[in-house]
N, C-alpha and C positions, 0 to 999 in steps of 0.2 A: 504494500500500500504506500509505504513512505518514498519509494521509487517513483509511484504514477503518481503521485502527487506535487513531489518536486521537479518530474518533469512538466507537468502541466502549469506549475507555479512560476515557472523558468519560461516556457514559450509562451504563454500570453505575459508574463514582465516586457520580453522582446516582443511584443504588439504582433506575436505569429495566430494562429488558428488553432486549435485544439479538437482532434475527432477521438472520441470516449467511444469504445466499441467493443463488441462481443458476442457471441453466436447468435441470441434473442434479442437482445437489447431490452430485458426486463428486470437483470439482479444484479450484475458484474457489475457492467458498465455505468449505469444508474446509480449504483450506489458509490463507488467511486466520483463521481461527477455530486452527489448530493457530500460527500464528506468532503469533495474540495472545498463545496458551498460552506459546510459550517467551521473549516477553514479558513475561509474567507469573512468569516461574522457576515456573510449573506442571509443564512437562514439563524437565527437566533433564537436558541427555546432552551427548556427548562429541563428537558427532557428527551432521548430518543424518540421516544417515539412520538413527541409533538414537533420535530424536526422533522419527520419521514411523514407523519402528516402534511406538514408544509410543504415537504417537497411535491407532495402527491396530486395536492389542492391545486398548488399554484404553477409547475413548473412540467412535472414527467407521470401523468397521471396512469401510463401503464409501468409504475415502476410497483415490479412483485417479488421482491427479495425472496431469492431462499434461506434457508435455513443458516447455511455457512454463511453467507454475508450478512444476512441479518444479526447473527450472534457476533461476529467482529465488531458490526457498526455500532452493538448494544454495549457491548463491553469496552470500546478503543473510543469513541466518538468522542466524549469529556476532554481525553488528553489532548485531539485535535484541537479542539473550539480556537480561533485567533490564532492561530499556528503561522498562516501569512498577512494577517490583519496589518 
Protein backbone atom coordinates (compact mmCIF):
# COMPACT_ATOMS: atom_id res chain seq x y z
CA UNK A 1 0.00 0.00 0.00
CA UNK A 2 2.72 2.44 1.17
CA UNK A 3 4.39 1.99 -2.56
CA UNK A 4 0.98 2.84 -4.49
CA UNK A 5 0.55 5.42 -2.42
CA UNK A 6 3.64 7.22 -2.70
CA UNK A 7 3.68 6.62 -6.12
CA UNK A 8 0.52 8.26 -6.76
CA UNK A 9 1.42 11.16 -4.16
CA UNK A 10 4.78 11.64 -6.29
CA UNK A 11 2.92 11.87 -9.83
CA UNK A 12 0.16 14.12 -9.23
CA UNK A 13 2.99 16.46 -6.95
CA UNK A 14 4.43 16.44 -10.72
CA UNK A 15 0.98 17.69 -12.16
CA UNK A 16 1.00 13.98 -14.06
CA UNK A 17 -2.26 11.73 -14.35
CA UNK A 18 -2.96 8.87 -12.15
CA UNK A 19 -4.93 5.58 -13.48
CA UNK A 20 -5.83 3.26 -10.16
CA UNK A 21 -6.65 -0.15 -11.68
CA UNK A 22 -7.49 -3.60 -11.24
CA UNK A 23 -9.22 -6.67 -12.71
CA UNK A 24 -13.13 -5.35 -11.59
CA UNK A 25 -12.50 -2.09 -10.46
CA UNK A 26 -14.76 -2.61 -7.39
CA UNK A 27 -12.05 -3.45 -4.16
CA UNK A 28 -8.29 -3.12 -5.16
CA UNK A 29 -8.24 -0.32 -6.89
CA UNK A 30 -11.00 1.66 -5.05
CA UNK A 31 -9.94 1.22 -2.10
CA UNK A 32 -6.40 2.38 -2.66
CA UNK A 33 -7.77 5.41 -4.41
CA UNK A 34 -10.21 6.19 -1.24
CA UNK A 35 -7.08 5.61 1.27
CA UNK A 36 -5.18 8.15 -0.95
CA UNK A 37 -8.34 10.31 -0.22
CA UNK A 38 -8.13 10.10 3.57
CA UNK A 39 -4.42 10.60 2.98
CA UNK A 40 -5.05 13.52 1.53
CA UNK A 41 -7.66 14.95 4.51
CA UNK A 42 -10.17 14.61 1.27
CA UNK A 43 -12.42 12.46 2.99
CA UNK A 44 -12.43 13.35 6.75
CA UNK A 45 -14.42 11.14 9.37
CA UNK A 46 -14.58 9.62 12.59
CA UNK A 47 -14.45 6.51 11.56
CA UNK A 48 -13.80 3.72 8.79
CA UNK A 49 -16.48 3.08 7.83
CA UNK A 50 -18.08 6.61 7.68
CA UNK A 51 -15.00 7.28 5.28
CA UNK A 52 -16.03 4.25 2.81
CA UNK A 53 -19.51 5.66 3.22
CA UNK A 54 -18.40 8.88 1.98
CA UNK A 55 -16.43 7.51 -0.43
CA UNK A 56 -19.51 5.60 -1.70
CA UNK A 57 -22.07 8.57 -1.59
CA UNK A 58 -20.05 10.83 -3.10
CA UNK A 59 -17.27 9.61 -5.31
CA UNK A 60 -17.17 5.57 -6.43
CA UNK A 61 -20.54 4.24 -5.66
CA UNK A 62 -19.74 0.73 -7.10
CA UNK A 63 -16.99 0.50 -4.62
CA UNK A 64 -17.49 -3.35 -2.87
CA UNK A 65 -14.44 -4.14 -0.94
CA UNK A 66 -13.77 -7.51 -0.12
CA UNK A 67 -12.96 -8.99 2.75
CA UNK A 68 -8.82 -8.55 2.58
CA UNK A 69 -9.14 -4.98 1.67
CA UNK A 70 -11.71 -4.10 3.79
CA UNK A 71 -9.99 -5.46 6.87
CA UNK A 72 -6.60 -3.52 5.89
CA UNK A 73 -8.45 -0.22 5.28
CA UNK A 74 -10.28 -1.10 8.89
CA UNK A 75 -7.26 -1.64 10.71
CA UNK A 76 -4.32 0.64 8.68
CA UNK A 77 -6.69 3.66 7.69
CA UNK A 78 -6.05 5.93 11.27
CA UNK A 79 -2.23 5.79 10.68
CA UNK A 80 -2.82 7.03 7.03
CA UNK A 81 -5.24 10.01 7.97
CA UNK A 82 -2.95 13.42 6.61
CA UNK A 83 -0.16 11.22 5.70
CA UNK A 84 0.23 13.89 2.41
CA UNK A 85 -1.88 16.71 3.96
Amino acid sequence: MDKALDSIHEALSNDKYVFVHCNQGLSRSPGIALLYLIARNVIIAENYLTAEAAFINDLYPDFDPAGGIRGFLMEHWQSYRGKYA
